[in-house]
C-alpha angles and dihedrals in degrees: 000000000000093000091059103039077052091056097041084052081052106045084049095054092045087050103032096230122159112234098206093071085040098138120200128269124253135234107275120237120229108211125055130189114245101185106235104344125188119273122272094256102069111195099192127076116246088198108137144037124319121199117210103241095206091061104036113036089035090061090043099047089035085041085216127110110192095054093065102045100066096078098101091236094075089057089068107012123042096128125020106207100199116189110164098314109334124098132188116191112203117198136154099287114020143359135230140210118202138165117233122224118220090188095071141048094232098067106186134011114215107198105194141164078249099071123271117297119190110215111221137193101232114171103299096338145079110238117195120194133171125249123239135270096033115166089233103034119225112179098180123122109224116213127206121183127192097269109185085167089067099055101092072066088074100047122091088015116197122260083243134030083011100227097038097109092045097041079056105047084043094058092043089060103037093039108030112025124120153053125308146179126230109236094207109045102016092239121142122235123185121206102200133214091247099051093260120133133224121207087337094148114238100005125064091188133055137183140174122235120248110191101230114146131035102271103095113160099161104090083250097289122135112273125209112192113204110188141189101229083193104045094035084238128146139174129186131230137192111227131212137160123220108182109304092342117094106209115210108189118185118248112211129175114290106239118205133197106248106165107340090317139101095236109192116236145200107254128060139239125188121286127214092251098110126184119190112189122177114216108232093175153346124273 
């Protein structure tokens, strides 16, 4: 009973919600229309790894990661892992196993703290929709396609939220990568493949954040984190990209007024440092 007391507390503070106008949960339904599914008997084989589109190929076209990890799906289904009948879903903050039935259209069943999603065979994708009568409505349709090319993303999996390390070191080769020039002063900084930094002054690493977790203390923006690997320093960054420009802009501590007085708190805001760099190629 503690633990979950302990999850629901969690869930709330990820999503801001106010408990006092919490309003109770109805009956769920067990059926849920699919429009047009594909028939009981599936020919193909689901066997491999499945990317959830919505997620992946929004970042990459947006070029902006927090914006895309709020739908509820990508807190429990970033990435679907099939072998014969048995699924894990893996997401930001859980994953989940479940066992997929071939007798019916609806082929899986995910129940989250997130609401009830029923998983569908629909041509050559995976399509997950919500069912009715959820107490926060989500009327999305959630597409996975067959991705080979994302399952390095499922080897050396973290201790905790399983794909964290690999989503990161993914985005920071797919977003950041490259080599740029620094608006200001001409010099060239390379951001390489692997996270490491070129004649950046001061940090010889850098990462993306990814936003698994609950502990978000960046109102939500994209965070870049530079770090010097000798001293043990680091300084964050948001990122942006206008163009062919990629904006760093510094984060520093939000300060609020308590009692006639600016009181430092725990989460950040963005400062006035900023670092312009123009991309001149791929690296």
């Amino acid at each position: 009973m503690m633990r979950n007391t302990i999850t629901i507390l969690i869930i709330c503070a990820f999503l801001g919600c106010n408990t006092n106008q919490k309003k109770k949960i109805p009956e769920l339904e067990n059926t849920i229309s699919t429009d047009k599914v594909e028939s009981k008997t599936l020919d193909s084989n689901l066997d491999g790894v499945w990317g959830l589109n919505n997620y992946f190929d929004n970042i990459l076209a947006d070029k902006e990661i927090a914006k895309y990890r709020i739908p509820a799906p990508t807190w429990f289904a970033i990435l679907l892992e099939i072998k014969n009948d048995s699924l894990i879903s893996y997401g930001s903050i859980i994953e989940l196993e479940e066992k997929l039935n071939f007798n019916s259209d609806t082929l899986a069943v995910f129940n989250s703290f997130s609401g009830k999603y029923a998983l569908f065979k629909k041509s050559n994708e995976l399509h997950l929709k919500q069912f009715p009568n959820q107490d926060i409505i989500d009327s999305t349709t959630y597409i996975f396609r067959k991705r080979n090319d994302l399952k390095n993303l499922l080897e050396d999996k973290d201790r905790v939220h399983k794909i964290s390390s690999n989503i990161t070191k993914y985005f920071n080769e797919n977003l950041i990568s490259g080599v740029y020039e620094n608006k200001k002063n001409k010099e060239i900084i390379t951001f390489k493949k692997n996270g490491d930094l070129i004649n950046f002054t001061g940090f010889d690493k850098y990462e993306v954040r990814n936003y698994f977790g609950t502990l978000h203390p960046h109102k939500n923006l994209d965070v870049i984190t530079f770090t010097n690997s000798k001293q043990n320093d680091y300084k964050q960054f948001n990122w942006k990209f206008e163009n062919k420009k990629l904006i760093l802009t510094e984060f520093v501590h939000e300060k609020v007024d308590y009692k006639g007085k600016k009181e430092i708190t725990d989460d950040f805001v963005l400062g006035k440092k900023v670092i312009e760099l123009i991309n001149r190629k791929n690296h």
